[in-house]
N, C-alpha and C positions, 0 to 999 in steps of 0.2 A: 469467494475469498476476499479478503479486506489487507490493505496493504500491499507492499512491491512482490507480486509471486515469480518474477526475475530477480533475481540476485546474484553479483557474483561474491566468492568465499574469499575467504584471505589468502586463499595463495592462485588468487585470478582464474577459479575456474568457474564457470557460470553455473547456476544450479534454477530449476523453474518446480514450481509444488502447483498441486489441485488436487481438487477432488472427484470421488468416484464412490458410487455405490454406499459404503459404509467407510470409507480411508480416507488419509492422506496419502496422496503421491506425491515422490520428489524423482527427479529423472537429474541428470550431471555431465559435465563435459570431462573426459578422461584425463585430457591432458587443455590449457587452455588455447583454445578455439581449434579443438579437436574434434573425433567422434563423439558420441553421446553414449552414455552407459546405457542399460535397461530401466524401465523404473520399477522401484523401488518404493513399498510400504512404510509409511511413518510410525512406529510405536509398534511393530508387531503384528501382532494378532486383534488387537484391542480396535474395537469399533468408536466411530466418532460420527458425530451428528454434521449434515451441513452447515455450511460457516466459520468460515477459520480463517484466522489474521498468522499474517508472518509480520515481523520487525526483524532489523539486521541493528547491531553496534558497530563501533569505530573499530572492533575487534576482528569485526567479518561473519562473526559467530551467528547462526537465523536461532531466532524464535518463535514457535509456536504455539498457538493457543486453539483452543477446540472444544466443542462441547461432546459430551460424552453421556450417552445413556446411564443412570443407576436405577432406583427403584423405579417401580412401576409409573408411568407417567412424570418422572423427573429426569434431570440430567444436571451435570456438575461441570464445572469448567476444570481444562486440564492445559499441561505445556510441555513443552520438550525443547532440549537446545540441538542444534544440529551445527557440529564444531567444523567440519572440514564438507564437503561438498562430496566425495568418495568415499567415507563415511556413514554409515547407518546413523539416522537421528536418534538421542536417547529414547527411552520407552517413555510414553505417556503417563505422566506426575498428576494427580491431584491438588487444587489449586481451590476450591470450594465453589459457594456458589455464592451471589449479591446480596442475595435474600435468605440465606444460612439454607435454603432447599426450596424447590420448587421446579417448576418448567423452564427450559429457556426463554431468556428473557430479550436476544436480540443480538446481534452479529459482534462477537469482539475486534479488539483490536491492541497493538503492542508496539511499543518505543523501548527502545535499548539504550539508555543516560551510556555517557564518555567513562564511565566505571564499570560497566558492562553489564546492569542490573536491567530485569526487565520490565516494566508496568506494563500494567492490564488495566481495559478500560471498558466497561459494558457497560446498558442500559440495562436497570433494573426493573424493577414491576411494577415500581410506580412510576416508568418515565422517564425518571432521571439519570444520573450516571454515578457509579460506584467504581473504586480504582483499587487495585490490591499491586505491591511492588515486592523486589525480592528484598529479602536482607543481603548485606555485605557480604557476609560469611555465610551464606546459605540458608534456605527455609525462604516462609514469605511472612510478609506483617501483615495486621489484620487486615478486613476490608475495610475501608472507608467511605463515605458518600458524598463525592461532590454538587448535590443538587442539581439542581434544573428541572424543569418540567416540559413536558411536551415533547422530549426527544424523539428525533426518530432512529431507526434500528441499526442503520448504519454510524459509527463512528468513524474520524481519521485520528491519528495517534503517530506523531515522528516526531525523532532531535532533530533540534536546530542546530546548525552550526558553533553555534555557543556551546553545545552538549546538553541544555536544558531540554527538559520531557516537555511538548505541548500535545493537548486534544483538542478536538475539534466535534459538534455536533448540530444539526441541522435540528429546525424550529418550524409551526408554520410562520414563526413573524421573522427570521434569518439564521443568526448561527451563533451561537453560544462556544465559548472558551476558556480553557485553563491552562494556565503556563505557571513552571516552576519559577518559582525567582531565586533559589539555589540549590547546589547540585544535592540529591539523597531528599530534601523538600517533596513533598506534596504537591500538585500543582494546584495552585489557586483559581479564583473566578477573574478574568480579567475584561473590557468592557466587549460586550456584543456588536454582531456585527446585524444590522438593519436591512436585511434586503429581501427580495423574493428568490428564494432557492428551488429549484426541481427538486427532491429526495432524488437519493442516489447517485449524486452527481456532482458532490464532494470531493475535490481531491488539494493537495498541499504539496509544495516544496521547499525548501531551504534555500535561498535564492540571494542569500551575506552572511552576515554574522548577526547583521540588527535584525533579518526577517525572514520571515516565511510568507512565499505569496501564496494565498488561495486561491482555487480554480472552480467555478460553479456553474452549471447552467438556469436560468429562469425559467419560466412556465412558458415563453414563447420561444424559449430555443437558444437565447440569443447566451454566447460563450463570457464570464466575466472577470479577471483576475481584481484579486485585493489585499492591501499588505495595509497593517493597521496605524499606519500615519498619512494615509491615501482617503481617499473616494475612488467606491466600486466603480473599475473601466471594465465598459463594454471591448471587449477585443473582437469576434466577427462569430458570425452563426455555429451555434456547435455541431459537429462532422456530423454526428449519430449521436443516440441514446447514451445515456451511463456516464462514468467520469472517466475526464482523458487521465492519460499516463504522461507525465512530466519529466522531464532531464536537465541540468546543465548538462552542455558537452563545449566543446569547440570548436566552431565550422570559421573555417579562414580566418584564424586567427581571431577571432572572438569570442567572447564568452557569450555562448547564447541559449535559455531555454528551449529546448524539443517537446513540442506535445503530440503525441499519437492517440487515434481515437478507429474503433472501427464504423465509418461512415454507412449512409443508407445506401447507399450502395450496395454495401455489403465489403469495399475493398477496407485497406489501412488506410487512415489518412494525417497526414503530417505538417507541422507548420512550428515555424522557428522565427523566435524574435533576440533581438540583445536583452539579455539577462536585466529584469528590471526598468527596460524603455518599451512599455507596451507604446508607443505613440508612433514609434519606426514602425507599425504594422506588419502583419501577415498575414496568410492565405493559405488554406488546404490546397495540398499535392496528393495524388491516391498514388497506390502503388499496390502492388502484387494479386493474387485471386481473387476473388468473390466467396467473403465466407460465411457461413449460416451463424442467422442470428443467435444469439447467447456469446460468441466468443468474444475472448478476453485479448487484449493488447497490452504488450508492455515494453517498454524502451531501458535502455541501461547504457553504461561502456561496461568494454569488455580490457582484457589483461591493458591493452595494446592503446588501450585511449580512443579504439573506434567506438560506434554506435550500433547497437545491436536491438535489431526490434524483433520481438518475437508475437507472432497471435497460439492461443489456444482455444479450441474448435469444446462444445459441449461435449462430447464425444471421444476427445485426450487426445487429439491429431496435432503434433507444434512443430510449427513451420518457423524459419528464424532466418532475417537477412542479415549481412552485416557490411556496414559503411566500405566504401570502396577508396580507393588513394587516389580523388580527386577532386578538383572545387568541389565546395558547396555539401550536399549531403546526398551524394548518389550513393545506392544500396544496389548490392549486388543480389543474383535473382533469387529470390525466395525458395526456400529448399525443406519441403517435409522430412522432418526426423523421426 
């Protein structure tokens, strides 16, 4: 899955999606920070291929995107909006494909602009990146193709605080970008960022209104945040594999990024700096079981302003602590739902 598959809805109830077999699951909190419903199938009956990005709007509203079998050896990109969290997501829409037909082409991904429209952002077949967006009043405009070459399959795709759409895509020589410079805009080519990235290990957050810091790991391991009026800061070894999951939240009265990663260990592991002062330093904390490789972490708040970290197991096992009422960032004990 690509993007936050924790979210909460607009009226604070948490909602977490994956996949399985031929689906989307979305699984929800009844009431917020209540029991959990059953989960629940995305679109139906309708089968969808591995790889599927969620985006959330300032609406609350998730969207999803998917690839989807058609004819024989092809498959076509599709989406659905999932308006309330107790709520069945609409049925799976056709959305086309980058290359008017073919194969899948590589992991999508979706930003929700401050008007509640949603882009889409894949790598195509030759590499680069193609972006198709909705219209105002409904339908989508064509595709179009933002260049690049060399990309690899995973994309990142969020609004910034400003409400502009940016993407983000890894290189072997760093990471290539495009940012709206106005709202309903395309987003354009904006300067490259130079460094040595691991694939996969990409992740982004809105961290003012001027930035978005990036988060990457290099070939040796080593964790690096970058916001593009900076030079890439090494920040401290990355926990485990894969890209962390990011948060503002607020720990004693500060504004401070959250990152969660699941470590070799196999536990969560956690670490919190002041939002934008990587130089104050920080340190992994583990916390809760031993989970088999493949699982996913993700951190959020919840109705209430706490901090809500959930893992999911390959397998759909999800376990979810949530911040306790005292200093600092203690998590009460991790509870399979």
């Amino acid at each position: 899955m690509n993007g936050d598959w924790l979210i909460r809805g607009r009226d604070g109830r948490l909602c977490v999606y994956w996949y399985t077999e031929d689906a989307v699951l979305c699984r929800a909190e009844r009431v917020p920070g209540g029991v959990w419903e059953a989960p629940r199938r995305v679109g139906g009956e309708q089968q969808v291929r591995p790889g599927f990005a969620v985006g959330q709007g300032p609406d609350g509203y998730g969207h999803l995107v998917a690839w989807r079998p058609t004819r024989a050896g092809e498959s076509g990109l599709v989406h659905s909006t999932h308006f309330r969290p107790l709520l069945a997501p609409l049925d799976w829409s056709p959305v086309g494909h980058p290359n008017k037909a073919g194969q899948r082409t590589g992991d999508p991904a979706v930003a929700v602009d401050a008007e509640g429209r949603a882009y889409l952002f894949v790598r195509n077949r030759g590499k680069g990146v193609h972006t198709v967006n909705q219209k105002e009043r409904g339908g989508w405009n064509a595709w179009h193709d933002l260049k690049g070459s060399k990309v690899g399959e995973e994309l990142v795709a969020l609004t910034g605080e400003s409400g502009l759409v940016e993407v983000y895509a890894t290189t072997p020589t760093g990471v290539l970008r495009w940012i709206q410079e106005e709202p309903g805009a395309r987003p354009l080519a904006a300067d490259p960022l130079a460094a040595r990235v691991e694939p996969g290990t990409l992740s982004a957050l809105p961290t003012s209104k001027e930035h978005t810091t990036l988060f990457y790991s290099d070939p040796e391991g080593m964790l690096h945040a970058w916001r593009p009026d900076g030079e890439s800061i090494p920040l401290l070894p990355a926990a485990g594999p894969g890209p962390v999951s990011a948060v503002r939240c607020e720990l004693d009265g500060h504004d401070c990024t959250l990152l969660a990663q699941r470590s070799s260990s196999g536990r969560v592991a956690f670490a919190a700096y002041p939002t934008e002062q990587e130089s104050a330093g920080l340190w992994w904390t583990e916390s809760g079981p031993a989970l088999p490789a493949g699982t996913r972490v993700a951190v959020a708040e919840d109705a209430q302003g706490r901090v809500v970290a959930a893992s999911l197991t390959p397998d759909g096992v999800l376990r979810l602590a949530r911040q306790k009422d005292e200093p600092g960032l203690a998590l009460a004990a991790w509870q399979e739902l």
